[in-house]
Each structure stands twice: as structure tokens, then as C-alpha cells.
mmCIF file as Biopython writes it, N, C-alpha, C and O atoms, coordinates in Angstrom:
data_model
#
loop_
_atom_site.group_PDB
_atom_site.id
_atom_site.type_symbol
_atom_site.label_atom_id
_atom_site.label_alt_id
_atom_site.label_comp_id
_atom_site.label_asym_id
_atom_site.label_entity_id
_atom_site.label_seq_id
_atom_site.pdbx_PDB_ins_code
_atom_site.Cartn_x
_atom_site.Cartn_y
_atom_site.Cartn_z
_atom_site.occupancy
_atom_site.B_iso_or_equiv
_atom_site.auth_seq_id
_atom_site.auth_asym_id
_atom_site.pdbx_PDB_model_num
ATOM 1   N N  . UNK A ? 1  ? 25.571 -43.711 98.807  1.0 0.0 1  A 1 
ATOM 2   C CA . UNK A ? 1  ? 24.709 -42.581 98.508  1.0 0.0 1  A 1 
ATOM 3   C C  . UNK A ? 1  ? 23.696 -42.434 99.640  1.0 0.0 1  A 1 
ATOM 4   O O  . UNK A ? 1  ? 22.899 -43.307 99.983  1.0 0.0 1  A 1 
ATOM 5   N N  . UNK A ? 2  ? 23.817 -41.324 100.130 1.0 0.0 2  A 1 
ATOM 6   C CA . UNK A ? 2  ? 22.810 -40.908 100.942 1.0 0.0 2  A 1 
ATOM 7   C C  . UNK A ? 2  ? 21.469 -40.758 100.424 1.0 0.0 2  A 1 
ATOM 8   O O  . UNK A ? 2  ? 21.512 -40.782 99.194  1.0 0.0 2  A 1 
ATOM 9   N N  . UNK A ? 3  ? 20.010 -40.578 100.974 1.0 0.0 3  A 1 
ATOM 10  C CA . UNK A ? 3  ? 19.018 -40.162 100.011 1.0 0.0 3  A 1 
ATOM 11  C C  . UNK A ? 3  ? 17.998 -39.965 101.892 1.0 0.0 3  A 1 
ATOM 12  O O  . UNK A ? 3  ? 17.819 -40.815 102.764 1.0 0.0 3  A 1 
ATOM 13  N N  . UNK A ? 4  ? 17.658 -38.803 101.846 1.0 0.0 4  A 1 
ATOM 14  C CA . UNK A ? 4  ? 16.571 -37.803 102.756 1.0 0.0 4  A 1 
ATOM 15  C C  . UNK A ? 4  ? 15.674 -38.707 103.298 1.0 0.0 4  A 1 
ATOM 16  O O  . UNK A ? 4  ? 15.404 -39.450 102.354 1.0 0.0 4  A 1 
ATOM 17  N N  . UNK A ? 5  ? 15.191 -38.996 104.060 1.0 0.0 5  A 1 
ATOM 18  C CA . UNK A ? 5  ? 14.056 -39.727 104.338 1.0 0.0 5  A 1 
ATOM 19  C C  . UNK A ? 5  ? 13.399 -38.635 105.233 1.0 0.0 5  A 1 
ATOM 20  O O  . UNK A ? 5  ? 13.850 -38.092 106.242 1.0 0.0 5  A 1 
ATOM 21  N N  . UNK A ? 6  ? 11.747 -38.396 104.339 1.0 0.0 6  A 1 
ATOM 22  C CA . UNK A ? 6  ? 11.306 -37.494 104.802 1.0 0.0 6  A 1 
ATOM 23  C C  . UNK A ? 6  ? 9.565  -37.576 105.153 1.0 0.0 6  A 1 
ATOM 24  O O  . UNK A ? 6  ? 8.713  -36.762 105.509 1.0 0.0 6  A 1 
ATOM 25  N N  . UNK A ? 7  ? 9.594  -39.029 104.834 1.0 0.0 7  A 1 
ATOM 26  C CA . UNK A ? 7  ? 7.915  -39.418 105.011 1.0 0.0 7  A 1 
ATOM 27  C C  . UNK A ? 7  ? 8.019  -40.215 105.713 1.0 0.0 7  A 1 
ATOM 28  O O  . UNK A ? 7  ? 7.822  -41.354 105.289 1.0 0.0 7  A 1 
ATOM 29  N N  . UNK A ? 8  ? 8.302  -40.062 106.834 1.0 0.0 8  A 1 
ATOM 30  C CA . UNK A ? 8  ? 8.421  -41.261 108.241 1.0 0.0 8  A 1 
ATOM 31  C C  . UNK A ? 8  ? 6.829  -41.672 108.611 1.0 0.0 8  A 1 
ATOM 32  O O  . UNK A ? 8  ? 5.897  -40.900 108.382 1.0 0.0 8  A 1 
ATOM 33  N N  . UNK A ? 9  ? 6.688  -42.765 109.109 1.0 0.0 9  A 1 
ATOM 34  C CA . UNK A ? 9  ? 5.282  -43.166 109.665 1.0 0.0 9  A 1 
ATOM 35  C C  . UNK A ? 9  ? 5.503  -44.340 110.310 1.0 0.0 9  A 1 
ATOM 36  O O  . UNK A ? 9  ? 6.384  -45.099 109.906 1.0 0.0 9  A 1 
ATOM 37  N N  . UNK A ? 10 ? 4.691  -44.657 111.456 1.0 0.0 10 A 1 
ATOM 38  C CA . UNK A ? 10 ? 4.421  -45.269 112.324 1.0 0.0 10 A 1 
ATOM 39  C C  . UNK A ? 10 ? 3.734  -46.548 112.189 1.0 0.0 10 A 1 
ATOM 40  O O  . UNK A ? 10 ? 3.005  -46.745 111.216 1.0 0.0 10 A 1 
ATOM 41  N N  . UNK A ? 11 ? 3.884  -47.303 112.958 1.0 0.0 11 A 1 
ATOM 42  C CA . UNK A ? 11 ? 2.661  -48.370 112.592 1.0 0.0 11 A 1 
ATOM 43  C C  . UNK A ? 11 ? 1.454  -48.144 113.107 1.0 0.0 11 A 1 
ATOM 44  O O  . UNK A ? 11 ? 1.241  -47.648 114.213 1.0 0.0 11 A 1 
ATOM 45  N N  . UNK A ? 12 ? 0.586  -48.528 112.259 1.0 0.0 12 A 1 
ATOM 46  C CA . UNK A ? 12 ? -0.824 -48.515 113.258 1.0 0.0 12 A 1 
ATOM 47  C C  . UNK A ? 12 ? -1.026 -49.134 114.329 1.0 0.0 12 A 1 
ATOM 48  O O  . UNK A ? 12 ? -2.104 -48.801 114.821 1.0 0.0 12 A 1 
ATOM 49  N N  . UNK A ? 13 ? -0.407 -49.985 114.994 1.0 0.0 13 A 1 
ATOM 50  C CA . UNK A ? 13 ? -0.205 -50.744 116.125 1.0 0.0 13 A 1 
ATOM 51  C C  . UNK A ? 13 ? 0.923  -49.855 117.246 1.0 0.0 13 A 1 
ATOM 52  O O  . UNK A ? 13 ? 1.635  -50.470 118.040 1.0 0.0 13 A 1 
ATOM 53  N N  . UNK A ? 14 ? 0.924  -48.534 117.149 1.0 0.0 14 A 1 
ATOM 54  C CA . UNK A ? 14 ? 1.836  -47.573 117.668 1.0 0.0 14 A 1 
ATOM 55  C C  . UNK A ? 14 ? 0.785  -46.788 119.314 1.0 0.0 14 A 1 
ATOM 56  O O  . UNK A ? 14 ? 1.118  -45.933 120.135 1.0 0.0 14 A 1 
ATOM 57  N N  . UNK A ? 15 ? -0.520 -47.622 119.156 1.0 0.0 15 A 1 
ATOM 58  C CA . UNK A ? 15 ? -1.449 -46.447 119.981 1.0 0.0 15 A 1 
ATOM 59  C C  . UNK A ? 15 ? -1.306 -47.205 121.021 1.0 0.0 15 A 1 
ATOM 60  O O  . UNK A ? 15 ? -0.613 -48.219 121.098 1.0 0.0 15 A 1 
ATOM 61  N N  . UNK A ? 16 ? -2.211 -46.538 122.146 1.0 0.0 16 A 1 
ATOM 62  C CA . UNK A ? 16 ? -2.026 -47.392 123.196 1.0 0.0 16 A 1 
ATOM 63  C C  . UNK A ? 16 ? -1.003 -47.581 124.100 1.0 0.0 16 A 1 
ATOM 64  O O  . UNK A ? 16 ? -0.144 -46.699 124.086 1.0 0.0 16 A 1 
ATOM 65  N N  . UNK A ? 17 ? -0.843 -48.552 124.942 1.0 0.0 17 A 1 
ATOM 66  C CA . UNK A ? 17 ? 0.422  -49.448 125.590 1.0 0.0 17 A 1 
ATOM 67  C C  . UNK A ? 17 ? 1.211  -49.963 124.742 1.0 0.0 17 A 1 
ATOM 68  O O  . UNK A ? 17 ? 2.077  -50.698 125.216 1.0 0.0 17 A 1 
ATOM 69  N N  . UNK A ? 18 ? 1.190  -49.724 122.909 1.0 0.0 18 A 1 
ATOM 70  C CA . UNK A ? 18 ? 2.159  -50.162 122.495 1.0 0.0 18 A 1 
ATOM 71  C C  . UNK A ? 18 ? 3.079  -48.491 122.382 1.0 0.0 18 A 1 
ATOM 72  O O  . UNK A ? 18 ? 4.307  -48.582 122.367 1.0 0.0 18 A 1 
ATOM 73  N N  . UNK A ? 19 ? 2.660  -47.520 122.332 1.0 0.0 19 A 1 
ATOM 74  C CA . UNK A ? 19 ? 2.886  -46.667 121.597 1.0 0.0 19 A 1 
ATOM 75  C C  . UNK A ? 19 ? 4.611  -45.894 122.037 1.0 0.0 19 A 1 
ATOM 76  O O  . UNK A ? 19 ? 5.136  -44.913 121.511 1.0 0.0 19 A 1 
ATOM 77  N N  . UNK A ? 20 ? 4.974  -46.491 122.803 1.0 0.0 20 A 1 
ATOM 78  C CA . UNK A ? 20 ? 5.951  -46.489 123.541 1.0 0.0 20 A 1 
ATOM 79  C C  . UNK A ? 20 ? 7.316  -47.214 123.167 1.0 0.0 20 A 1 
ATOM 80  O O  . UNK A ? 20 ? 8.462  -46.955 123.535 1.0 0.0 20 A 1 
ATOM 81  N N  . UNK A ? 21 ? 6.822  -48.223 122.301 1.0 0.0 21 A 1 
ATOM 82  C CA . UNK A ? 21 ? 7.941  -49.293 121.790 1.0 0.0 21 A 1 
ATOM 83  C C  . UNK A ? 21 ? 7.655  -49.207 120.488 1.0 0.0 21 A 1 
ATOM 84  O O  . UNK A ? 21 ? 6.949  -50.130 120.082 1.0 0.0 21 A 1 
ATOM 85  N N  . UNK A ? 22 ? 8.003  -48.319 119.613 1.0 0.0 22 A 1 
ATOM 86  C CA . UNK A ? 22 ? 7.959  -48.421 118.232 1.0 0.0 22 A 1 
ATOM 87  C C  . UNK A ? 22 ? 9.171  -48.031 117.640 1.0 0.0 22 A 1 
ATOM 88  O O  . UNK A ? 22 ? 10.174 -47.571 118.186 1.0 0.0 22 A 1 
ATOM 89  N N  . UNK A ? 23 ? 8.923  -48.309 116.281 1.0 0.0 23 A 1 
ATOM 90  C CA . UNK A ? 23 ? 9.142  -48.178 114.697 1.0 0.0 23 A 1 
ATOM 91  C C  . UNK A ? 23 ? 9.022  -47.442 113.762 1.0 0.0 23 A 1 
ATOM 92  O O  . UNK A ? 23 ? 7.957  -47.680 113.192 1.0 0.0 23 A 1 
ATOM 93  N N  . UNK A ? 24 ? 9.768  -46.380 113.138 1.0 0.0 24 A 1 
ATOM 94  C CA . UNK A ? 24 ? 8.814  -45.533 111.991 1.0 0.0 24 A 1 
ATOM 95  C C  . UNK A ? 24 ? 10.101 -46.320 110.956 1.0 0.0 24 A 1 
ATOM 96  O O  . UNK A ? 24 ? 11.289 -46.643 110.980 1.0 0.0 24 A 1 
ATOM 97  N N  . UNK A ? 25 ? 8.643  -46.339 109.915 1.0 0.0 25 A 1 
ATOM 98  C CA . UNK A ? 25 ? 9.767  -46.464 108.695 1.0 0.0 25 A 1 
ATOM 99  C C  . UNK A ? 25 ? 9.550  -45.508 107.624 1.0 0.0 25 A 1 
ATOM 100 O O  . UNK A ? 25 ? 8.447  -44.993 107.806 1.0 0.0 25 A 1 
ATOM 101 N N  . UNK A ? 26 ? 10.151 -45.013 106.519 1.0 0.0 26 A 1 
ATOM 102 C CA . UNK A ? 26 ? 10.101 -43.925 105.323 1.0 0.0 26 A 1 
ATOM 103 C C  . UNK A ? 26 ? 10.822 -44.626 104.144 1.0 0.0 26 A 1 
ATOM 104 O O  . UNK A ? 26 ? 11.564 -45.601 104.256 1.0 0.0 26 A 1 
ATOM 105 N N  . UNK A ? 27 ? 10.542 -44.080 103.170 1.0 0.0 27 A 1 
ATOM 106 C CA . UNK A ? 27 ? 10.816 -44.947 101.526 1.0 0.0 27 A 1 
ATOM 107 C C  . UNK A ? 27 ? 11.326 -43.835 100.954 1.0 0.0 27 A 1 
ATOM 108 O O  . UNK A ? 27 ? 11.078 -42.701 101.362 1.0 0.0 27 A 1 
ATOM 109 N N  . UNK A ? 28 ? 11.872 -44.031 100.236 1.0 0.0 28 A 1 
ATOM 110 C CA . UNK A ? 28 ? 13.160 -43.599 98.894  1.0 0.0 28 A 1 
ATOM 111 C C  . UNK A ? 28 ? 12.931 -44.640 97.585  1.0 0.0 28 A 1 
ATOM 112 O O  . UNK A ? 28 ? 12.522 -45.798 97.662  1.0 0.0 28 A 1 
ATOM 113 N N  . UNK A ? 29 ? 13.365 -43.798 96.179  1.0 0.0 29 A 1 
ATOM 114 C CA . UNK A ? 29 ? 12.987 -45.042 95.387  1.0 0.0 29 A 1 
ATOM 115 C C  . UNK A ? 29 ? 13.802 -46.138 95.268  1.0 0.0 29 A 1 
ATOM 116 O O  . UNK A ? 29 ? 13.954 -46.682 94.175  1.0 0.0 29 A 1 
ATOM 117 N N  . UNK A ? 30 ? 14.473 -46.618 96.504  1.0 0.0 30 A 1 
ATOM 118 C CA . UNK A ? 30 ? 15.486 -47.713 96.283  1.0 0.0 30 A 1 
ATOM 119 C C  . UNK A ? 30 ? 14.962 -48.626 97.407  1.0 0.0 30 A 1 
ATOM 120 O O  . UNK A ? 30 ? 14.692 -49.813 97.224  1.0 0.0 30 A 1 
ATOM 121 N N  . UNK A ? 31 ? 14.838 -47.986 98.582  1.0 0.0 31 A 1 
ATOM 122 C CA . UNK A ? 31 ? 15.307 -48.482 100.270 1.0 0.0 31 A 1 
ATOM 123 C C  . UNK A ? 31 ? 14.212 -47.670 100.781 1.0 0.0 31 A 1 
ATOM 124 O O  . UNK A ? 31 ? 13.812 -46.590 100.347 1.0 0.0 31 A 1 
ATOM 125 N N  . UNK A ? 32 ? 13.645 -48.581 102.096 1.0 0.0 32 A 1 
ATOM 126 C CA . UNK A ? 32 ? 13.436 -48.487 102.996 1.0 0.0 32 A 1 
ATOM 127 C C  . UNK A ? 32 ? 14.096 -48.566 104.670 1.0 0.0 32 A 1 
ATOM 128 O O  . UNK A ? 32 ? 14.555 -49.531 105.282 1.0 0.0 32 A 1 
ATOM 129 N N  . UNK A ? 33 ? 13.904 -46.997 105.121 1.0 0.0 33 A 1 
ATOM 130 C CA . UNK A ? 33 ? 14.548 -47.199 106.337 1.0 0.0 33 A 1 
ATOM 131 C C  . UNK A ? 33 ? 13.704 -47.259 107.585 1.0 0.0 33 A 1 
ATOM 132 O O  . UNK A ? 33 ? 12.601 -46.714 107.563 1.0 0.0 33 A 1 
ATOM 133 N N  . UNK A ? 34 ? 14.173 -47.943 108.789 1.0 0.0 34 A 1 
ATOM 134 C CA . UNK A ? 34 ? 13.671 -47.715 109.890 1.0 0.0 34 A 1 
ATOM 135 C C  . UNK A ? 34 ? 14.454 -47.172 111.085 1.0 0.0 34 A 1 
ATOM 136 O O  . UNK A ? 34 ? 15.674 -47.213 111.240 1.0 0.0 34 A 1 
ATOM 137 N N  . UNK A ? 35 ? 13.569 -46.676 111.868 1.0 0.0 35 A 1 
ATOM 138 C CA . UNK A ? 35 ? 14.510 -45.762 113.173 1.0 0.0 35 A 1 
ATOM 139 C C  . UNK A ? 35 ? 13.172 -46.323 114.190 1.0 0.0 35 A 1 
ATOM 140 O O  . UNK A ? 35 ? 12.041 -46.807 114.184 1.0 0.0 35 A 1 
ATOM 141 N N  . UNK A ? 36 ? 14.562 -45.716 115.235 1.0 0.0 36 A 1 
ATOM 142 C CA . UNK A ? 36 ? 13.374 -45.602 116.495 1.0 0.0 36 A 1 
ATOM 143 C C  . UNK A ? 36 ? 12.765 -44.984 116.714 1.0 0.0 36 A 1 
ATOM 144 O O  . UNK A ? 36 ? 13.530 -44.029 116.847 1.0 0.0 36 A 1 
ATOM 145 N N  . UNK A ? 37 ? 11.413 -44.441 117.006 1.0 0.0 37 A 1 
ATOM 146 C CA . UNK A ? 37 ? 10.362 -43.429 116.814 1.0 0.0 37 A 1 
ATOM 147 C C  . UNK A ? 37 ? 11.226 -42.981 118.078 1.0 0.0 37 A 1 
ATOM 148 O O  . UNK A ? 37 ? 11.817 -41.943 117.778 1.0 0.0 37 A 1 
ATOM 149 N N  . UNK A ? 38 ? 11.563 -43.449 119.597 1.0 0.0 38 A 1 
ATOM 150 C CA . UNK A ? 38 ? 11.963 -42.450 120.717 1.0 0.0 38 A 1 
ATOM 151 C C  . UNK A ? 38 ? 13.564 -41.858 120.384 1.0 0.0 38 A 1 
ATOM 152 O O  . UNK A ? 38 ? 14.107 -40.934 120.989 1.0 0.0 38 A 1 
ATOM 153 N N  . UNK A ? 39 ? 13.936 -42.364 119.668 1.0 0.0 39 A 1 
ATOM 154 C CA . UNK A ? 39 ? 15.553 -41.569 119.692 1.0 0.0 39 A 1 
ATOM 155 C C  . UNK A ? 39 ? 15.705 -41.587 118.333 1.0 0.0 39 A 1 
ATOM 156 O O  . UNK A ? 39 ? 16.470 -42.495 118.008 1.0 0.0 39 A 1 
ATOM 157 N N  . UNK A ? 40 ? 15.101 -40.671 116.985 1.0 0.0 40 A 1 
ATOM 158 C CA . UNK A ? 40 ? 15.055 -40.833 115.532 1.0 0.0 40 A 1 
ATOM 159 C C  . UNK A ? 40 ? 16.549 -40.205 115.192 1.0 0.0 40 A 1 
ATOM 160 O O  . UNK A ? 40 ? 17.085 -40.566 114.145 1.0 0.0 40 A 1 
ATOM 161 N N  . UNK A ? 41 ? 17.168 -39.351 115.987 1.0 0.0 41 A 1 
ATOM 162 C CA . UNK A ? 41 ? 18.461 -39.048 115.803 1.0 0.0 41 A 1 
ATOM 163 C C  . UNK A ? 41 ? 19.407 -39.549 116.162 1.0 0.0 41 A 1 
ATOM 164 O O  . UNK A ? 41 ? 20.402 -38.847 115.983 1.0 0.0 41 A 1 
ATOM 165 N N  . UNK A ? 42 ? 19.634 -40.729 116.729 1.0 0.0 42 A 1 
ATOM 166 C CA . UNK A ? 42 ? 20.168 -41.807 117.293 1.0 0.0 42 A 1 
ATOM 167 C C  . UNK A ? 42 ? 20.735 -42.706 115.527 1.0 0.0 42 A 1 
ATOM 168 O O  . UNK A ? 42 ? 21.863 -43.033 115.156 1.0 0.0 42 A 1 
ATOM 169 N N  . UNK A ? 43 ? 19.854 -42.796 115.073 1.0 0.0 43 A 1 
ATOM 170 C CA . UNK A ? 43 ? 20.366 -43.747 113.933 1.0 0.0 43 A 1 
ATOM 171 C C  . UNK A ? 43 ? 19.664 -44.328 113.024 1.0 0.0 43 A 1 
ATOM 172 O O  . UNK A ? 43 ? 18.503 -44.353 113.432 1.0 0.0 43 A 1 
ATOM 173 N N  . UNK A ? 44 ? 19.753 -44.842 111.938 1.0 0.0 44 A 1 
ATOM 174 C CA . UNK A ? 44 ? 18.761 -45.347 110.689 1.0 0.0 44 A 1 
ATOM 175 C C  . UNK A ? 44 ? 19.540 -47.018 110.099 1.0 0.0 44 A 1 
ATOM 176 O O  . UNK A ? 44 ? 20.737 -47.302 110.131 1.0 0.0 44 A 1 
ATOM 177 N N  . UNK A ? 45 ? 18.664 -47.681 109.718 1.0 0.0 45 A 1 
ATOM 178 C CA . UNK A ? 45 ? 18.733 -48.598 109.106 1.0 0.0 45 A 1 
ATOM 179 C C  . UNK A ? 45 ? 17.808 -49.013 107.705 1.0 0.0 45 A 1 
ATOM 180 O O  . UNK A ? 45 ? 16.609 -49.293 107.712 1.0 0.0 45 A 1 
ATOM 181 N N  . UNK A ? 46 ? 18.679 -48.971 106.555 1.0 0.0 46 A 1 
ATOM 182 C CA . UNK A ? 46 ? 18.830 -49.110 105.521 1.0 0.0 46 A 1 
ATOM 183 C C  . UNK A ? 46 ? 18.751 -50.185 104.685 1.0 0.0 46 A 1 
ATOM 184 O O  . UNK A ? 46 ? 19.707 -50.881 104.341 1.0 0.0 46 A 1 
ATOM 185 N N  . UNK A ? 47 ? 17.147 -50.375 104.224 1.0 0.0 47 A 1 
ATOM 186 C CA . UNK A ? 47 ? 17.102 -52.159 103.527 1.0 0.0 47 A 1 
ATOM 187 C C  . UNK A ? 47 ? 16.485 -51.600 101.839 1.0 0.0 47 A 1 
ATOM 188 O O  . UNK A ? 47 ? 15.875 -50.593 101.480 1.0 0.0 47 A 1 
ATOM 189 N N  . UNK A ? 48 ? 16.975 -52.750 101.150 1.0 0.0 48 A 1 
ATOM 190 C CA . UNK A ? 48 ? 16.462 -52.664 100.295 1.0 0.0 48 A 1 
ATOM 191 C C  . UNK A ? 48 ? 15.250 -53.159 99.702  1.0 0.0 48 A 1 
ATOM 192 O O  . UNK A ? 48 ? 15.011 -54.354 99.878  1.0 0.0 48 A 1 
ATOM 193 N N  . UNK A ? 49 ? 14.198 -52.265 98.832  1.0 0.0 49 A 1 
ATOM 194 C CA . UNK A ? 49 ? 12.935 -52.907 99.115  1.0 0.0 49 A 1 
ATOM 195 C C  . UNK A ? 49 ? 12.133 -54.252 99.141  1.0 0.0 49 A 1 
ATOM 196 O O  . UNK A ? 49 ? 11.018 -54.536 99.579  1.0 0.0 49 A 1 
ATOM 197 N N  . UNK A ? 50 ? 13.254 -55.083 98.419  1.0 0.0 50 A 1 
ATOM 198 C CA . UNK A ? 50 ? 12.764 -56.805 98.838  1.0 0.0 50 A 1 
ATOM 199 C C  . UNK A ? 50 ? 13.240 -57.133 99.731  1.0 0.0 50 A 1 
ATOM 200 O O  . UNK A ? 50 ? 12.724 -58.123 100.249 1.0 0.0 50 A 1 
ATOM 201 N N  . UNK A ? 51 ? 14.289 -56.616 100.329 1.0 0.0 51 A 1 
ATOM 202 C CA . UNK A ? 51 ? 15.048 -56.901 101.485 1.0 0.0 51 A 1 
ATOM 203 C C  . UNK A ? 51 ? 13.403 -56.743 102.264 1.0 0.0 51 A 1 
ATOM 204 O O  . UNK A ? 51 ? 12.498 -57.509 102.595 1.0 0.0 51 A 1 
ATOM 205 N N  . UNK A ? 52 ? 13.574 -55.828 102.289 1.0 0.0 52 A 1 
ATOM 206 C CA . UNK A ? 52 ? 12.337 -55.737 103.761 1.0 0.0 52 A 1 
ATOM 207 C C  . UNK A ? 52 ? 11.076 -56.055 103.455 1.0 0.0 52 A 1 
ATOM 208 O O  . UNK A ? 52 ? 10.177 -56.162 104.290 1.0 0.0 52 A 1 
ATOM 209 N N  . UNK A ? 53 ? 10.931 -56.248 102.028 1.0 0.0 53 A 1 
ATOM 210 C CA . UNK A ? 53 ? 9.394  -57.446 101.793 1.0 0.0 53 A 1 
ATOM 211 C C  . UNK A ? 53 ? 9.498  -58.433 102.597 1.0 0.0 53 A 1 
ATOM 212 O O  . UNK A ? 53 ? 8.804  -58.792 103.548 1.0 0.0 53 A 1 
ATOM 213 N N  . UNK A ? 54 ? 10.688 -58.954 101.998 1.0 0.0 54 A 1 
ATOM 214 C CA . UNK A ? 54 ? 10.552 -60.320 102.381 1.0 0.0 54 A 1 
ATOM 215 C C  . UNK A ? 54 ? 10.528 -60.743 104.165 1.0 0.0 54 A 1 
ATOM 216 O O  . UNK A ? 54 ? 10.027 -61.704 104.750 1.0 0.0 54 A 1 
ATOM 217 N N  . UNK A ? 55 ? 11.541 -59.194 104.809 1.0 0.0 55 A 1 
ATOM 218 C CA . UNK A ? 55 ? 11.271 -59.854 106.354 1.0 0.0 55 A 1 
ATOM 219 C C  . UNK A ? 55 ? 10.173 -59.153 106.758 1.0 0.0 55 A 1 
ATOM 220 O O  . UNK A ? 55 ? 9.930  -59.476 107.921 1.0 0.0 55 A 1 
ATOM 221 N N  . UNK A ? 56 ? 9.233  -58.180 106.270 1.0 0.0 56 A 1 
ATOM 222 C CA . UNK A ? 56 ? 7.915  -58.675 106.904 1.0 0.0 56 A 1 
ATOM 223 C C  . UNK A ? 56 ? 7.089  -59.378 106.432 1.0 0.0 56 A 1 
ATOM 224 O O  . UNK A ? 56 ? 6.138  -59.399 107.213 1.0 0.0 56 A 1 
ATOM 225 N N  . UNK A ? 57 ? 6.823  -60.236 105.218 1.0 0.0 57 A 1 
ATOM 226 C CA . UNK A ? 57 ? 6.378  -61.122 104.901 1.0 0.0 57 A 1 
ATOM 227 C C  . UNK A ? 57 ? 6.815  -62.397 106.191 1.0 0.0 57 A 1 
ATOM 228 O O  . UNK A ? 57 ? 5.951  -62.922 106.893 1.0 0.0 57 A 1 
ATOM 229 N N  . UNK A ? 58 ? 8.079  -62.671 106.280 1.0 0.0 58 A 1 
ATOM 230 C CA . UNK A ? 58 ? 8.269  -63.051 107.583 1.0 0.0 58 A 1 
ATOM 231 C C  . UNK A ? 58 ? 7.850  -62.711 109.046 1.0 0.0 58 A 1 
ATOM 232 O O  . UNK A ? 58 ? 7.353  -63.540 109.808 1.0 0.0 58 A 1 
ATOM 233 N N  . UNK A ? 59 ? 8.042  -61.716 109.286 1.0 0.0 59 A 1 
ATOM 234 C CA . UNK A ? 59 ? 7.073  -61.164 110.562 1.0 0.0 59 A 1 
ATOM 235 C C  . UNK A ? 59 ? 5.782  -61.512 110.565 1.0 0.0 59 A 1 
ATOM 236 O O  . UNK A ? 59 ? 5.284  -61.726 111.670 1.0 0.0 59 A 1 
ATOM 237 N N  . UNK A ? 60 ? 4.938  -61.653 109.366 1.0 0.0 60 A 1 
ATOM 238 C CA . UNK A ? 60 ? 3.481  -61.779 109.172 1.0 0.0 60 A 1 
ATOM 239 C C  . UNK A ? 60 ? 3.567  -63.167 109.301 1.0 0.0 60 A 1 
ATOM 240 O O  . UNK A ? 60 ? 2.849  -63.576 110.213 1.0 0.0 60 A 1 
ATOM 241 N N  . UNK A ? 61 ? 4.225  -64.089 108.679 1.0 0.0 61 A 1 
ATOM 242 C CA . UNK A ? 61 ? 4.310  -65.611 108.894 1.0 0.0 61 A 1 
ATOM 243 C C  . UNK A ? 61 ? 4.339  -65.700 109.947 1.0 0.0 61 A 1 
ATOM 244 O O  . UNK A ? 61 ? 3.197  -65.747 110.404 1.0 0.0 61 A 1 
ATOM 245 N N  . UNK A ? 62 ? 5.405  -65.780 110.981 1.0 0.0 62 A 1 
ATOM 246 C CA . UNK A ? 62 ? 5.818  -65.672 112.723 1.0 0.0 62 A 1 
ATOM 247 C C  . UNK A ? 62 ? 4.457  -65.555 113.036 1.0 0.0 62 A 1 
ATOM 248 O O  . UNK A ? 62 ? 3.942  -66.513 113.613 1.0 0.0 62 A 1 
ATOM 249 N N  . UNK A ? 63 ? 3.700  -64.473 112.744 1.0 0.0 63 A 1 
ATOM 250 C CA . UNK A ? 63 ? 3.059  -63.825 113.821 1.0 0.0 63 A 1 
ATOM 251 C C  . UNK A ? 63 ? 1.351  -65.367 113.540 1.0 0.0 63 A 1 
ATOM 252 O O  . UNK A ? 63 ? 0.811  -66.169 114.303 1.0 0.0 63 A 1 
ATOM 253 N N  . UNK A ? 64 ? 1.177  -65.020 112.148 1.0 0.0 64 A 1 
ATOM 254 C CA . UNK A ? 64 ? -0.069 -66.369 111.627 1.0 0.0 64 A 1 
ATOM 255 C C  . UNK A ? 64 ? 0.114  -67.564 112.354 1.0 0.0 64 A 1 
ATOM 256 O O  . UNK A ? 64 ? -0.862 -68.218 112.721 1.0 0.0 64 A 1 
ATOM 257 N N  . UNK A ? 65 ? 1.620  -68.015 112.672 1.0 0.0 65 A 1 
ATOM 258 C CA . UNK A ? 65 ? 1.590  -69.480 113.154 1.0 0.0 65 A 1 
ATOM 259 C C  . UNK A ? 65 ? 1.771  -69.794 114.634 1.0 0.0 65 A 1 
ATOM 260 O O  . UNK A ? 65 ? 1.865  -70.926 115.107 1.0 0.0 65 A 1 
ATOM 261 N N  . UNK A ? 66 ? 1.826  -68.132 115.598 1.0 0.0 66 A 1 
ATOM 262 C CA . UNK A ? 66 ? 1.878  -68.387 116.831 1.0 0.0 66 A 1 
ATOM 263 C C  . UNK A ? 66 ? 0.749  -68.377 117.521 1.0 0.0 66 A 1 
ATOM 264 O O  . UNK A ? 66 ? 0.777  -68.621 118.727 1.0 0.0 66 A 1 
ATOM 265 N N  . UNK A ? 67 ? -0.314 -68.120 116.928 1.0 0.0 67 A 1 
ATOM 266 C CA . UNK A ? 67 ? -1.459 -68.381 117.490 1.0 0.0 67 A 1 
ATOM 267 C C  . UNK A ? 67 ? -2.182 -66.832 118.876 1.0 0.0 67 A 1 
ATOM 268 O O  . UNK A ? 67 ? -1.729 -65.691 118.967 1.0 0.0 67 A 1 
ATOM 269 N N  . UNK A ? 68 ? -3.162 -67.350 119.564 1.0 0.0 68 A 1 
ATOM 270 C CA . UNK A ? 68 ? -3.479 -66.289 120.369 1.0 0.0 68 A 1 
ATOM 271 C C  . UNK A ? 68 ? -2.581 -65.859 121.598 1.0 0.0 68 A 1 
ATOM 272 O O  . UNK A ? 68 ? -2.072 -66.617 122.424 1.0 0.0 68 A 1 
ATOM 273 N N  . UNK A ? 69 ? -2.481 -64.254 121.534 1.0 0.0 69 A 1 
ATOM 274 C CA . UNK A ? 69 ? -1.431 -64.360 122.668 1.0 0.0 69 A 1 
ATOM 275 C C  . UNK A ? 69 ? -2.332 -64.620 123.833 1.0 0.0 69 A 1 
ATOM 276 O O  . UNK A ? 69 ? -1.858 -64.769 124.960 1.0 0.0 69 A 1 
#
């Protein structure tokens, strides 16, 4: 099943010298998808919403235990 993704957003970490290498993601009541903010017609990826709790709950871990860049 397909389902529209139509509330795309960015991270707040998108400004700047990062703003160039991003992420948008948008929600459906099942899944969350992400694309590439520079080529959004290029392609989508499709998680389900603990699916992608849990890996940025991971990303947030990674990021707590590496210390200052």
C-alpha cells in the first residue's frame, strides 16, 4: 500500500554548512519515510514507526557516547 507523504521536514541541524547534506522525513499513520532533501524524486524509504524509534534512539546513543567532535 502506497500512502502520500505530504508533510516533509527537515532537521533542525539542516542550516548552515550542514544544510547541504540532509534528510527530510514525513509520517503517515503507519510509517515514517525519509528522502534526500537534494534529489526528493530520486526515491523514499519506508520504516515503520518503531522501526525508526528505535534507530534514532540509536543515533542519539552513538552520538552521547562519542564525545566532543
Amino acid at each position: 500500500m502506497r500512502h502520500t507523504m505530504d508533510n516533509w521536514r527537515r532537521s533542525s541541524y539542516s542550516g548552515g554548512g550542514d544544510g547541504n547534506n540532509c534528510v527530510e522525513i514525513a509520517g503517515s499513520p503507519d510509517r515514517v519515510a525519509v528522502r534526500d532533501s537534494k534529489a526528493p524524486k530520486r526515491g523514499v524509504l519506508a520504516f515503520r514507526e518503531t522501526t525508526f524509534a528505535i534507530f534514532v534512539a540509536g543515533l542519539k546513543e552513538a552520538k552521547a557516547g562519542s564525545g566532543p567532535r
